[in-house]
FIVEX-752266 format. One line per field, with one value per residue (C-alpha): x, y, z. Coordinates in steps of 0.2 Angstrom, whole numbers, plus 5000, padded with zeros to 4 digits. Layout:
% FIVEX-752266
u = (X / ...) $
v = (Y / ...) $
w = (Z / ...) $
% end
This chain:
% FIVEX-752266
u = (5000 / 5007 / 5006 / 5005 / 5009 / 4995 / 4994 / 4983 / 4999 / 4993 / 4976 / 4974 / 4961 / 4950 / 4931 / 4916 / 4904 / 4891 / 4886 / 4896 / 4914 / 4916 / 4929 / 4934 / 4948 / 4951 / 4967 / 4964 / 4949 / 4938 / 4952 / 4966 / 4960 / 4943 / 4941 / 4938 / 4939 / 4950 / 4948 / 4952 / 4938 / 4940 / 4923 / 4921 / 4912 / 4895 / 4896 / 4888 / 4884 / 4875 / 4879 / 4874 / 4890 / 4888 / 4907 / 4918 / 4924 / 4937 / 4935 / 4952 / 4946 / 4961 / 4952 / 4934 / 4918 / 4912 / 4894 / 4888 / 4870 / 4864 / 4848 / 4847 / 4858 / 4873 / 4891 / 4903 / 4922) $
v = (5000 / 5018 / 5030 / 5050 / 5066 / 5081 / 5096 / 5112 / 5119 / 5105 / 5111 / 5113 / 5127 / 5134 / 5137 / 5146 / 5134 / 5144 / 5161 / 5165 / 5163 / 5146 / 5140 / 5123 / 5117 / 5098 / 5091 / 5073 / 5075 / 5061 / 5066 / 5062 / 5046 / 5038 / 5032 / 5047 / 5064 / 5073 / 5093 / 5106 / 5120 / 5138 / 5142 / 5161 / 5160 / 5155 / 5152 / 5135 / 5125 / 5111 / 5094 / 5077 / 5069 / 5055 / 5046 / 5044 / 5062 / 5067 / 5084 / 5090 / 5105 / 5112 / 5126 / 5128 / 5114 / 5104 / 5099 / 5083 / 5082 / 5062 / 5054 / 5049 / 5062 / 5074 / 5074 / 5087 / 5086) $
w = (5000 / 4995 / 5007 / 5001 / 5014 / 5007 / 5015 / 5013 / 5002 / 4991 / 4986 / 4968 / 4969 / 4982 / 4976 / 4985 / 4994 / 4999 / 4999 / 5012 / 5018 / 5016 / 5005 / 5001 / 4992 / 4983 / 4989 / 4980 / 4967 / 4958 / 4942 / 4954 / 4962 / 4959 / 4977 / 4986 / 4987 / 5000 / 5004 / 5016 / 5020 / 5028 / 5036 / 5044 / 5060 / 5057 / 5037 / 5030 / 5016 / 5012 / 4998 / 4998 / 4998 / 4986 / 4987 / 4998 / 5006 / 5020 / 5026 / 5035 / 5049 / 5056 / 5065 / 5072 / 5069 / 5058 / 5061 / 5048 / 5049 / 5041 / 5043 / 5061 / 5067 / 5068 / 5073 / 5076 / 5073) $
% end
């Protein structure tokens, strides 16, 4: 098994997510590997978005919440 170091220098882009200040920003992409996606997000203080995460997805937070609302629930990380 290969094992690969990303960090937020890595991200290829930063998009808007939202339409406030959330950005998020692909690190490994469905064009880069076709098992999952990994992404870093910068979220101001109460910004939010919502998507329906249809493959696999890692969301690195390396500051503040994230809250992942699913159907019987929510977590917090």
């Amino acid at each position: 098994m290969a094992v690969q170091h990303l960090s937020i220098d890595d991200t290829r882009a930063w998009f808007l997510a939202g339409d406030r200040d959330a950005m998020v920003g692909d690190v490994l992409d469905l064009a880069t590997s076709s098992a999952m996606r990994v992404r870093f997000g910068r979220y101001a203080k109460g910004a939010q978005h919502e998507w329906i995460v249809t493959h696999e997805e890692t969301m690195i937070v390396t500051q503040g919440a994230l809250r992942v609302r699913f159907d019987g629930g929510e977590e917090v990380a």
